[in-house]
N, C-alpha and C positions, 0 to 999 in steps of 0.2 A: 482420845485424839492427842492430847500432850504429851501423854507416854512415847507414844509412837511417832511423835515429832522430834524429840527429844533421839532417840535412835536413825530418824530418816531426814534431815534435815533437809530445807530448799533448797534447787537449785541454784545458779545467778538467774537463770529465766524464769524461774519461777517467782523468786525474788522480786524482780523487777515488774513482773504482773501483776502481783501483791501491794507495789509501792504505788503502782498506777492506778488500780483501782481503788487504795485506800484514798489517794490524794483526788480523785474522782470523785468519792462520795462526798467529802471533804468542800470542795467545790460548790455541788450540789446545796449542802446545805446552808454553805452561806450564801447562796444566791448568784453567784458570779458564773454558773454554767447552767441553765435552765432544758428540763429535760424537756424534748421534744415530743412528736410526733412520729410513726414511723416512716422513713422515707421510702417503702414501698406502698403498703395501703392506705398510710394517714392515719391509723387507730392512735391512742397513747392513753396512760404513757408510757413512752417506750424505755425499753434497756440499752445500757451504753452498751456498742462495741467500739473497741478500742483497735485499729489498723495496725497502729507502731508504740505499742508500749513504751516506749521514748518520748513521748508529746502526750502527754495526759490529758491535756485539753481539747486534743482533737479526739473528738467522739461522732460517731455515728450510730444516731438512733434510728433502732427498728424492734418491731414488735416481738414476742418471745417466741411466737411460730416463726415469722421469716429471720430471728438470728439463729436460731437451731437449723434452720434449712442450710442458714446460709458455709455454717459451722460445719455441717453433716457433707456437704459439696467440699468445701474446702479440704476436710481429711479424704476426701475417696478422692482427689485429683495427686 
């Protein structure tokens, strides 16, 4: 994977999803964003999704089936 990074480098988008979810974990483990529930079926605990890579903080948890749904919708519209 390095080699091949080393030839294919980030985008800025990609970059910036990188920056967000690292500062997201980041978060997490000191305690200042506590991961929730899913806000469709209430399972947890859930995976962040992140709306605006811009605002790290705003996360919206949902479960690993309905963010793959939600993901899977998203690309076919």
């Amino acid at each position: 994977m390095r080699s091949w990074r080393k030839t294919h480098p980030p985008t800025a988008e990609e970059y910036a999803k990188q920056r967000c979810r690292a500062y997201t974990n980041v978060l997490i483990k000191r305690g200042h964003l506590v991961r929730g529930e899913c806000i469709f079926c209430g399972e947890g605990p859930a995976e962040a999704h992140h709306p605006d890579y811009t605002r790290p903080r705003l996360v919206v948890w949902m479960c690993k089936q309905h963010h793959r749904e939600h993901h899977k919708e998203w690309i076919s519209t």
